[in-house]
PyMOL CGO cylinders between C-alpha atoms (Angstrom):
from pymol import cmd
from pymol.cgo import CYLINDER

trace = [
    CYLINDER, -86.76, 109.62, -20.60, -85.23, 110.28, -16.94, 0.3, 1, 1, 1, 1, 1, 1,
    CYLINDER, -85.23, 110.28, -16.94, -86.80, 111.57, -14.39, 0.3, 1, 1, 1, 1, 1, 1,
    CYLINDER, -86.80, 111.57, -14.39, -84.38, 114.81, -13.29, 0.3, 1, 1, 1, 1, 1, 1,
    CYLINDER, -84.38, 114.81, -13.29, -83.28, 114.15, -9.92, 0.3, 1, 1, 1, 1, 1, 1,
    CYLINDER, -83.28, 114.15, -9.92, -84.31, 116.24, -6.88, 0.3, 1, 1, 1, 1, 1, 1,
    CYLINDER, -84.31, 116.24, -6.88, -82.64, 119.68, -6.52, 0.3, 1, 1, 1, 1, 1, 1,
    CYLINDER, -82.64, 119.68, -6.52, -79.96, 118.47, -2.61, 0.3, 1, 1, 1, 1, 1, 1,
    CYLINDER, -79.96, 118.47, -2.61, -77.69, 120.87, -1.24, 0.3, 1, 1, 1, 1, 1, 1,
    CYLINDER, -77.69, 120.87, -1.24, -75.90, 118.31, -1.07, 0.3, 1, 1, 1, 1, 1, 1,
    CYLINDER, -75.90, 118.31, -1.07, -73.57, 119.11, -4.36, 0.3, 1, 1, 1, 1, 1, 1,
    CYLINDER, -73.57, 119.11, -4.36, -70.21, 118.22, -3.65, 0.3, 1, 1, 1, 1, 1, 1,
    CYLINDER, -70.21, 118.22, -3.65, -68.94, 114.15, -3.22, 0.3, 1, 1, 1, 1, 1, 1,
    CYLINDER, -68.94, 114.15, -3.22, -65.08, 115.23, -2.63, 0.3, 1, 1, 1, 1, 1, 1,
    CYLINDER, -65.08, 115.23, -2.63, -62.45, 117.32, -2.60, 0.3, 1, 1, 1, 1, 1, 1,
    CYLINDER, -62.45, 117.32, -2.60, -58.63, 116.46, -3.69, 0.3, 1, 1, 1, 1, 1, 1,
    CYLINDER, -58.63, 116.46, -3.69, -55.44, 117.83, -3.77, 0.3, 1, 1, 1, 1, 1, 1,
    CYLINDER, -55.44, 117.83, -3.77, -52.98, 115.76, -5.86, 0.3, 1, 1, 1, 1, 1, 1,
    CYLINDER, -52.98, 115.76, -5.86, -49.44, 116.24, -6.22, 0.3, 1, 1, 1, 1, 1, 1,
    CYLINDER, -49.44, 116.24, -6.22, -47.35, 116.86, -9.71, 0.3, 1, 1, 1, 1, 1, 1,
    CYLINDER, -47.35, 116.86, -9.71, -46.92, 112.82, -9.74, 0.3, 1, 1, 1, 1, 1, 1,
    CYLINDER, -46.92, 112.82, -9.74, -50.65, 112.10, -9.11, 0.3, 1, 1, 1, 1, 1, 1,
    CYLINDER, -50.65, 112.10, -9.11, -49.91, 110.90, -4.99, 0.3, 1, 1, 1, 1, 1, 1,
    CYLINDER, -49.91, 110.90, -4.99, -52.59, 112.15, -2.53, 0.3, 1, 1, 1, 1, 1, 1,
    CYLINDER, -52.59, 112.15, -2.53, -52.13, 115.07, -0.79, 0.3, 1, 1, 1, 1, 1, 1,
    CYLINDER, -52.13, 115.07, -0.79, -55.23, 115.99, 0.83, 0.3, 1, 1, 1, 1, 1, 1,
    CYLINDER, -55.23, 115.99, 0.83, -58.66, 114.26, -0.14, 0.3, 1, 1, 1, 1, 1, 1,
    CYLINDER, -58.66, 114.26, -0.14, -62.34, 114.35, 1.66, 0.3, 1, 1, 1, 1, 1, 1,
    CYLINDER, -62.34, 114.35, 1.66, -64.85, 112.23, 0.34, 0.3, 1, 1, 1, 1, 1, 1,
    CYLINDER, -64.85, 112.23, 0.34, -68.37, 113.54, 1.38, 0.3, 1, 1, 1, 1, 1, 1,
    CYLINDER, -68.37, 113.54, 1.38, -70.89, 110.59, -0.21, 0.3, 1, 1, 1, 1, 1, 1,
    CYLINDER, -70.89, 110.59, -0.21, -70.32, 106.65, -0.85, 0.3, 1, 1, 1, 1, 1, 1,
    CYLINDER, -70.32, 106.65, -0.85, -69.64, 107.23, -4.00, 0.3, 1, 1, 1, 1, 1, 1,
    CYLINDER, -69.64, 107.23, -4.00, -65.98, 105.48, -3.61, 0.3, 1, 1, 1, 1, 1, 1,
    CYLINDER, -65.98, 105.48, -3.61, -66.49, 104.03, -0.48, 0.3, 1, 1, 1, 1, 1, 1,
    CYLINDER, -66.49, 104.03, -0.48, -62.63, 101.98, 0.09, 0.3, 1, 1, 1, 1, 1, 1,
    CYLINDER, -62.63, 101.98, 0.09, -59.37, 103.88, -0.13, 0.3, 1, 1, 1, 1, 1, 1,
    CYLINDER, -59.37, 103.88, -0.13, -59.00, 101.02, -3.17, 0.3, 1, 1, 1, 1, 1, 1,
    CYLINDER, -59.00, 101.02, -3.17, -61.35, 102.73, -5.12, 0.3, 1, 1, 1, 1, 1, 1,
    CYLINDER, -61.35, 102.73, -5.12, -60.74, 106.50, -3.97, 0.3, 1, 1, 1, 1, 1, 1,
    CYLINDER, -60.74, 106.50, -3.97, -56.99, 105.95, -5.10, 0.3, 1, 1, 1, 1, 1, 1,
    CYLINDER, -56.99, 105.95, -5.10, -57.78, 104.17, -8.19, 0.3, 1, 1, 1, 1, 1, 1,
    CYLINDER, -57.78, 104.17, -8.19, -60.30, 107.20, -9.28, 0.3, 1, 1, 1, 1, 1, 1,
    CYLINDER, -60.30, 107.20, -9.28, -57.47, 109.96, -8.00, 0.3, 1, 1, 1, 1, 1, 1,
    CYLINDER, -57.47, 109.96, -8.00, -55.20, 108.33, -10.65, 0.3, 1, 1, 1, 1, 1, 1,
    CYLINDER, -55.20, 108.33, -10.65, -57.84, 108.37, -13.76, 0.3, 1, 1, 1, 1, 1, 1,
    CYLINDER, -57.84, 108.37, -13.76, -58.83, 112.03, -12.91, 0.3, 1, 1, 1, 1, 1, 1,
    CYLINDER, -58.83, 112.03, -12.91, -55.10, 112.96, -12.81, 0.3, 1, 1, 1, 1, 1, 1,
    CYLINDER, -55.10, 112.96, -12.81, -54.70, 110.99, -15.83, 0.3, 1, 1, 1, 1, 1, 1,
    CYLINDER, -54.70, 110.99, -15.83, -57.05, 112.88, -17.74, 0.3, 1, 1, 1, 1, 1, 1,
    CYLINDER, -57.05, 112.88, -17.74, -56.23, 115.94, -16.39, 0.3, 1, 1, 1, 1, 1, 1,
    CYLINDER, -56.23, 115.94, -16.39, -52.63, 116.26, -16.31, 0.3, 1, 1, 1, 1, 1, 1,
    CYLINDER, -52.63, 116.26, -16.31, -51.70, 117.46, -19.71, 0.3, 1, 1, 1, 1, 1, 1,
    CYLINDER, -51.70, 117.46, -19.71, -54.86, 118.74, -20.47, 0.3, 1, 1, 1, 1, 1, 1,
    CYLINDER, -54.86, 118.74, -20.47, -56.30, 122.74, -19.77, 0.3, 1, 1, 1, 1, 1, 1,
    CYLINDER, -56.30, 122.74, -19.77, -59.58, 121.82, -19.46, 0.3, 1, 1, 1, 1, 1, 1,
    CYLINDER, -59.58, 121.82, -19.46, -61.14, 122.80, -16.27, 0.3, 1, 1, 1, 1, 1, 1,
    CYLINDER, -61.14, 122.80, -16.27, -64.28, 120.05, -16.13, 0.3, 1, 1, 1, 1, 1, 1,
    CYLINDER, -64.28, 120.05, -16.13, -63.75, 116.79, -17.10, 0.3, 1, 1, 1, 1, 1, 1,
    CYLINDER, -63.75, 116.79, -17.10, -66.16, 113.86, -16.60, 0.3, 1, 1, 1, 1, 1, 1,
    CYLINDER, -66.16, 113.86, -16.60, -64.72, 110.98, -15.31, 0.3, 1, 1, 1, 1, 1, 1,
    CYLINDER, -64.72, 110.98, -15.31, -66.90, 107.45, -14.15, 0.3, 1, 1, 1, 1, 1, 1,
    CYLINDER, -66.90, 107.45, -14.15, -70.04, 109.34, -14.20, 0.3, 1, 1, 1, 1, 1, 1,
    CYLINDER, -70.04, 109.34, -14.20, -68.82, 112.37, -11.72, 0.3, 1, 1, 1, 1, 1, 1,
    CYLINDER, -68.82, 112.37, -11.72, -67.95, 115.76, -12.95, 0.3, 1, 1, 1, 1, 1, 1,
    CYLINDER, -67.95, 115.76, -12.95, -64.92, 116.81, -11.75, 0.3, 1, 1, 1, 1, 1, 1,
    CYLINDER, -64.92, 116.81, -11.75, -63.13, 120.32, -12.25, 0.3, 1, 1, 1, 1, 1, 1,
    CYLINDER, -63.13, 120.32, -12.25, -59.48, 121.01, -11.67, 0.3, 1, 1, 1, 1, 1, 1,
    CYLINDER, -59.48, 121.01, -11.67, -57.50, 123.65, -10.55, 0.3, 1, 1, 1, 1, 1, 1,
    CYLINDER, -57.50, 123.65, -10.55, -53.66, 123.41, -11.04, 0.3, 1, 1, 1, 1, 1, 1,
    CYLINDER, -53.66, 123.41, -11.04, -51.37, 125.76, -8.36, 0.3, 1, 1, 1, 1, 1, 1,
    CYLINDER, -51.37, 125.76, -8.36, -47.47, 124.97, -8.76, 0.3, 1, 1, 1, 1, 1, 1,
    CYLINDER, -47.47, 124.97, -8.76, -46.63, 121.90, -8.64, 0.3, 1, 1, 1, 1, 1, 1,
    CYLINDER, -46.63, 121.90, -8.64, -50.13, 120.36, -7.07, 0.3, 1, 1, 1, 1, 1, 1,
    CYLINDER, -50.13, 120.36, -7.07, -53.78, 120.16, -8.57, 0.3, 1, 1, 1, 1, 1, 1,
    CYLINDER, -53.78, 120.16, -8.57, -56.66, 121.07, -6.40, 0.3, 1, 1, 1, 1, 1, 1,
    CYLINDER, -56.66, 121.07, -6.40, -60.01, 118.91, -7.58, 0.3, 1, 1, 1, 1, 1, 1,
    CYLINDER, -60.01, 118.91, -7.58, -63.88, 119.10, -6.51, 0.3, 1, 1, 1, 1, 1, 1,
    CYLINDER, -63.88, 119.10, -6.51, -66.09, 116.25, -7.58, 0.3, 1, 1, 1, 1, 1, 1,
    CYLINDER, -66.09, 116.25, -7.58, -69.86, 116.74, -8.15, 0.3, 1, 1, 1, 1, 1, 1,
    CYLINDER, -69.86, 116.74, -8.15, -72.20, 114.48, -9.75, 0.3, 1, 1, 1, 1, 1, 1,
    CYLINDER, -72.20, 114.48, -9.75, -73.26, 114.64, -13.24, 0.3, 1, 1, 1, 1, 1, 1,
    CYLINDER, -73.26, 114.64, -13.24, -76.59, 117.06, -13.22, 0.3, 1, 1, 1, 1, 1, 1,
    CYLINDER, -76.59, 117.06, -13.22, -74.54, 119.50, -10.68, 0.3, 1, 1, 1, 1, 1, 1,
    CYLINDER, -74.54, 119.50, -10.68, -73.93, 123.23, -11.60, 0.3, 1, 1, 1, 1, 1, 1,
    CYLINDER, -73.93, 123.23, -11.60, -70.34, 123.42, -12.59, 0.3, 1, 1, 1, 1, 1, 1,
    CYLINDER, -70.34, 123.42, -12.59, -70.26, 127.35, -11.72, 0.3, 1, 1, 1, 1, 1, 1,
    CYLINDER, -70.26, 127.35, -11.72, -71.29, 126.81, -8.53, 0.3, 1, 1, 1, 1, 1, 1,
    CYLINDER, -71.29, 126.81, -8.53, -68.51, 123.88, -8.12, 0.3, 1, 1, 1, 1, 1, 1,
    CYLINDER, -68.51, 123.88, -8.12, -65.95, 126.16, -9.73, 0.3, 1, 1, 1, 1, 1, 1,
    CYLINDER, -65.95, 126.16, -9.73, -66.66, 128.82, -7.60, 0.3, 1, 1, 1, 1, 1, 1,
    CYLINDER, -66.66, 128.82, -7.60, -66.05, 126.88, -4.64, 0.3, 1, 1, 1, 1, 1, 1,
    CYLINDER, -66.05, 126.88, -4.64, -63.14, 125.38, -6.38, 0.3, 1, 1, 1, 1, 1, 1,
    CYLINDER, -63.14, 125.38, -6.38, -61.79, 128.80, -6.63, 0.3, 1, 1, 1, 1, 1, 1,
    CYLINDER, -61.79, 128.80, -6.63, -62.23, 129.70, -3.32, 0.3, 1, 1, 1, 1, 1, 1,
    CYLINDER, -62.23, 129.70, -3.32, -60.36, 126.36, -1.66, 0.3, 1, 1, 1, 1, 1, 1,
    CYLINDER, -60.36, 126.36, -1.66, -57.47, 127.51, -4.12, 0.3, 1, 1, 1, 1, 1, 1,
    CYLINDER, -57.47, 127.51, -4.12, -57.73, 131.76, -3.25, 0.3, 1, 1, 1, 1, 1, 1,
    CYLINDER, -57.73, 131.76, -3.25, -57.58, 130.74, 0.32, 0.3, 1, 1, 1, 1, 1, 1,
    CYLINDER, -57.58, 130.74, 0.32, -54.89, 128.34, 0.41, 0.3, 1, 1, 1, 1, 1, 1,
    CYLINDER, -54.89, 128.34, 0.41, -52.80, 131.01, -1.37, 0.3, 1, 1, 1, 1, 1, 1,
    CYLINDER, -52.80, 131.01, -1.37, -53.56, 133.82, 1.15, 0.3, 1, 1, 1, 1, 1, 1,
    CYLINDER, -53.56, 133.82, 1.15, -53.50, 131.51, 4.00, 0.3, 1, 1, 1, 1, 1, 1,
    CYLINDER, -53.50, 131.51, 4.00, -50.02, 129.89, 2.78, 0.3, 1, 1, 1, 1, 1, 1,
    CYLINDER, -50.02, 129.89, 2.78, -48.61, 133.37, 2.04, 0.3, 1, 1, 1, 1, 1, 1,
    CYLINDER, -48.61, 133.37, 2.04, -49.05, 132.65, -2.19, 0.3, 1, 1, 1, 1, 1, 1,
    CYLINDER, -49.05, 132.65, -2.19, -46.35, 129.86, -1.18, 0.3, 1, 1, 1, 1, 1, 1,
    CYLINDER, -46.35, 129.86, -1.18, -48.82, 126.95, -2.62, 0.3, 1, 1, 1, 1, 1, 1,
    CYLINDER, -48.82, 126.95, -2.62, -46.74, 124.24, -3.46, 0.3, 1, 1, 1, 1, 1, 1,
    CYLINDER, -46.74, 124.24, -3.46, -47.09, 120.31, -2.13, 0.3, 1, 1, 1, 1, 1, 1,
    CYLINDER, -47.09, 120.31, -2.13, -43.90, 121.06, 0.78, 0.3, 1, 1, 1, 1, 1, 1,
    CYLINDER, -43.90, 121.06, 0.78, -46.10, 124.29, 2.11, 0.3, 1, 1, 1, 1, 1, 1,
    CYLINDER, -46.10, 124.29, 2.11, -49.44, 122.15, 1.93, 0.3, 1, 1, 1, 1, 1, 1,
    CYLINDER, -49.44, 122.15, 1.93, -48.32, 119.27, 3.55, 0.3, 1, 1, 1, 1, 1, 1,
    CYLINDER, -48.32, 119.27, 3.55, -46.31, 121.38, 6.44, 0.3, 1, 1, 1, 1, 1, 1,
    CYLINDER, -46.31, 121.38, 6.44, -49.62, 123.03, 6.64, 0.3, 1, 1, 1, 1, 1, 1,
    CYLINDER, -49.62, 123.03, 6.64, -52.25, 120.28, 6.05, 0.3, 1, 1, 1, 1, 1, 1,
    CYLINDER, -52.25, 120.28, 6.05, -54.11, 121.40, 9.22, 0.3, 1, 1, 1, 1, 1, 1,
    CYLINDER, -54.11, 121.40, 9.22, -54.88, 124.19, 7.78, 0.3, 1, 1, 1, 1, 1, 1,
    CYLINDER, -54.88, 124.19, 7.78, -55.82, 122.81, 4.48, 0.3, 1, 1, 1, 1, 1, 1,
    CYLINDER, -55.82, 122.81, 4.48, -58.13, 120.96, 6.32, 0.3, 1, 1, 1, 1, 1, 1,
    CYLINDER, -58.13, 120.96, 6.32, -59.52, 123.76, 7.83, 0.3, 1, 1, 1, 1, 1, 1,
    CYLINDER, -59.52, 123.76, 7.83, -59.99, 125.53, 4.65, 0.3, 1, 1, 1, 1, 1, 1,
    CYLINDER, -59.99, 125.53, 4.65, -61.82, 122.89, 3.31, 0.3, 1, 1, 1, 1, 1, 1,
    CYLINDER, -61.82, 122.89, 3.31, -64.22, 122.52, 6.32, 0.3, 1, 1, 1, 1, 1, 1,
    CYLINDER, -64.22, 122.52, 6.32, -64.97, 126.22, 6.26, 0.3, 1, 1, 1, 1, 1, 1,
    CYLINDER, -64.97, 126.22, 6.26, -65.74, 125.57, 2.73, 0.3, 1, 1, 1, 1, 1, 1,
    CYLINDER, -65.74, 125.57, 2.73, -67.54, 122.30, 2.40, 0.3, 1, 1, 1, 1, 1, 1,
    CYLINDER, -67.54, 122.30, 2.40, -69.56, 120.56, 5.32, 0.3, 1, 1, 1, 1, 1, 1,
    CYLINDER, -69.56, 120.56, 5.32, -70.68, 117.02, 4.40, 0.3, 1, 1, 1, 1, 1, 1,
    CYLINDER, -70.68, 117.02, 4.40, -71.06, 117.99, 0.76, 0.3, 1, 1, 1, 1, 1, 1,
    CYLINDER, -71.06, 117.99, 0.76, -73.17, 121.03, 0.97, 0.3, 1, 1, 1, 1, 1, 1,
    CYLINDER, -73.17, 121.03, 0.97, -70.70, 124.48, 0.32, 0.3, 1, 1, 1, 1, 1, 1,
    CYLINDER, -70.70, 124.48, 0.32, -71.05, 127.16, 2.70, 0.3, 1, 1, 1, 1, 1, 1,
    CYLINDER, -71.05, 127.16, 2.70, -68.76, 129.42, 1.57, 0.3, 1, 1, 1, 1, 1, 1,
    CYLINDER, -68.76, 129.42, 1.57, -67.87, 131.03, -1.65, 0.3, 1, 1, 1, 1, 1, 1,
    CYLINDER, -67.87, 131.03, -1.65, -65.89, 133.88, -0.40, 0.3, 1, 1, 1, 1, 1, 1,
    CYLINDER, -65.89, 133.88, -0.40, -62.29, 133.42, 0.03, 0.3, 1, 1, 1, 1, 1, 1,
    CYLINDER, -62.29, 133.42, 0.03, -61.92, 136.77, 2.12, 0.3, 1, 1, 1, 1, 1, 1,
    CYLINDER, -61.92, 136.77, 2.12, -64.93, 135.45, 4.17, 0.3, 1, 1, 1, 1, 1, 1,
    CYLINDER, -64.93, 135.45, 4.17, -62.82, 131.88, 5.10, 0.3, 1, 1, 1, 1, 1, 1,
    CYLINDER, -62.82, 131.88, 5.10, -59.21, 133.77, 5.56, 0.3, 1, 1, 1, 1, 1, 1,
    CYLINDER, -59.21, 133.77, 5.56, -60.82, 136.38, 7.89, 0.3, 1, 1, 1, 1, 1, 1,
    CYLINDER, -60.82, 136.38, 7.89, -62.47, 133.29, 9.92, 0.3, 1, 1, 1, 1, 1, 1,
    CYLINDER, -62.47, 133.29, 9.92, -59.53, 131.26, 10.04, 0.3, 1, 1, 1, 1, 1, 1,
    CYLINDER, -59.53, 131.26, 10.04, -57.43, 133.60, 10.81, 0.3, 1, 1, 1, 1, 1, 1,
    CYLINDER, -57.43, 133.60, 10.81, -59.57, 135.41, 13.54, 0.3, 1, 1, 1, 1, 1, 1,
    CYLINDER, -59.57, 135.41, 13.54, -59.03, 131.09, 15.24, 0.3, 1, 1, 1, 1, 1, 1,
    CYLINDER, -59.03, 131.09, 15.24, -55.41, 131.31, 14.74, 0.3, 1, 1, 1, 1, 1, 1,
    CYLINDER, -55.41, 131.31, 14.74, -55.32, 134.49, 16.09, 0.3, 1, 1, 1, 1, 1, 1,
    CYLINDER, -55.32, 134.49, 16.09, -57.64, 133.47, 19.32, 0.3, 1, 1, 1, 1, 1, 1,
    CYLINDER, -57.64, 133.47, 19.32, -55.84, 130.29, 19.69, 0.3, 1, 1, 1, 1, 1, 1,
    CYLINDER, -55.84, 130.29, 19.69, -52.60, 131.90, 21.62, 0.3, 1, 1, 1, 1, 1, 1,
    CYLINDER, -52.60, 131.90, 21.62, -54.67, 133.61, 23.97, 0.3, 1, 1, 1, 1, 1, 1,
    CYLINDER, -54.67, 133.61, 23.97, -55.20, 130.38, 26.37, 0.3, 1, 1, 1, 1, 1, 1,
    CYLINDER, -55.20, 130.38, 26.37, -51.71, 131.17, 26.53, 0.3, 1, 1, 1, 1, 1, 1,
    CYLINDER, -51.71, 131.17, 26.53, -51.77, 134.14, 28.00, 0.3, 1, 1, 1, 1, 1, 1,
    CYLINDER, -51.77, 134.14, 28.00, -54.85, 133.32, 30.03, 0.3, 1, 1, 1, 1, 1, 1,
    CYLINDER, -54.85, 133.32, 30.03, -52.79, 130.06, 31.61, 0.3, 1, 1, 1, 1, 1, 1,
    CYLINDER, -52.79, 130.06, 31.61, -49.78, 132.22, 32.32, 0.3, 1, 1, 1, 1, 1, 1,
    CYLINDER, -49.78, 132.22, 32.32, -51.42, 135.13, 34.04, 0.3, 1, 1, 1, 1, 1, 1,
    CYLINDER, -51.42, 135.13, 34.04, -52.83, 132.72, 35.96, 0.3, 1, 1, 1, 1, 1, 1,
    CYLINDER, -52.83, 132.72, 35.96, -49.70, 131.01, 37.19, 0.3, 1, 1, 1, 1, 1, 1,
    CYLINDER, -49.70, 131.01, 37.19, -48.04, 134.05, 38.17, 0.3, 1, 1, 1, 1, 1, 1,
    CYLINDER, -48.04, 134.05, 38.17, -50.69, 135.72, 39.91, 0.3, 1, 1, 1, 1, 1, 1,
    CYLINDER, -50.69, 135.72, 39.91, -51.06, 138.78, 36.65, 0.3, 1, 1, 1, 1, 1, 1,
    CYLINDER, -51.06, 138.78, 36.65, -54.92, 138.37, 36.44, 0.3, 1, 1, 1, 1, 1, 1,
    CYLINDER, -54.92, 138.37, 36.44, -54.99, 139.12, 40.57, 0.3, 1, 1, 1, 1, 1, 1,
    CYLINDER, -54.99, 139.12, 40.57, -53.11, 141.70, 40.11, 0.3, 1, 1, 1, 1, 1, 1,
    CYLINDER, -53.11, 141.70, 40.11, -55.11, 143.35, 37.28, 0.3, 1, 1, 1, 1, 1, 1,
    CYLINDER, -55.11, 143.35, 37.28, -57.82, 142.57, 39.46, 0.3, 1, 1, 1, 1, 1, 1,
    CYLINDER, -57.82, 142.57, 39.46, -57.11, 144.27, 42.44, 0.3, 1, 1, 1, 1, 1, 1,
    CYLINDER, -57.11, 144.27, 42.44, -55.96, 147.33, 40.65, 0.3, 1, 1, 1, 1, 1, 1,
    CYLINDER, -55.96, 147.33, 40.65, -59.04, 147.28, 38.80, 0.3, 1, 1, 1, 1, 1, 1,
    CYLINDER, -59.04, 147.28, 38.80, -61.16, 146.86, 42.07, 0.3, 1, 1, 1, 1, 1, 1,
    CYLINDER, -61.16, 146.86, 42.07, -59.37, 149.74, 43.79, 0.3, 1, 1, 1, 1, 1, 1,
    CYLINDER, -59.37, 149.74, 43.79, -60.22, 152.25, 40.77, 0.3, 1, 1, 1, 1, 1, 1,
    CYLINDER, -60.22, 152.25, 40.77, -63.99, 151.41, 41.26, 0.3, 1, 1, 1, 1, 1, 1,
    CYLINDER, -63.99, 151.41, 41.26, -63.84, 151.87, 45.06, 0.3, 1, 1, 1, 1, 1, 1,
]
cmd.load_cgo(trace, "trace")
């Protein structure tokens, strides 16, 4: 009999986004697992040929369990090993997909995910770091994300009052208020 493994945060080997043909999209591969592109595109097309016409959600494929989510015309994937909790994958599944929706406007298709593949990318960090998941919350990564997006512009604003003298002005007023 086999020894169970040790309990690692470290739960989650990758996370895919295929399109409705089975081509790459997005794809972060957290472990050595499939260490060449070779392999990591060769394993994207058995999952998505196992998972294509089916409605299962977990699937084992090559001795990783692997759940699916389809949105529109793409399939969003998260690849654990065999003795991981599939809730706990799922729920992280879920929120990768609940965010992309409210962060794409519910316009989730491969055209709005590869105009916006930053912020896929983003998602996906705020979700997953180096295999362990951080998040669970969808409402938790949309109000983070978009509180950056948000900040971003104000550099902007911070450059511009600078070239035209604003801030000094601001300044000044503020200074003879005080006095």
């Amino acid at each position: 009999m086999e020894a169970p493994t040790e309990p690692s945060l470290y739960t989650v080997r990758a996370a895919i986004i295929l399109d409705q043909d089975g081509h790459r999209l997005l794809a972060k591969y957290y472990d050595g697992t499939f260490p060449s592109v070779v392999e990591q595109r060769e394993f994207e097309r058995r999952i998505f040929s196992k998972t294509q016409r089916t409605e299962n959600e977990v699937v084992l494929v090559d001795g990783v369990t692997v759940l699916c989510q389809r949105l529109s015309d793409i399939m969003c994937y998260i690849i654990g090993g065999l003795d991981e909790n599939e809730l706990l994958l799922l729920s992280a599944l879920t929120c990768i997909c609940e965010s992309l929706c409210h962060m794409l406007r519910k316009n989730v298709d491969r055209s709005s995910v590869l105009e916006n593949l930053d912020t896929a990318f983003l998602i996906l960090d705020e979700i997953i770091d180096q295999g362990v998941i951080l998040e669970c919350e969808s409402q938790q990564v949309v109000q983070r994300l978009s509180f950056k997006t948000i900040s971003e512009p104000a550099f902007g604003f911070v450059l511009f009052d600078y070239i035209t003298g604003s801030n000094d002005q601001r300044e000044s007023q503020r200074r003879t208020v005080v006095d």
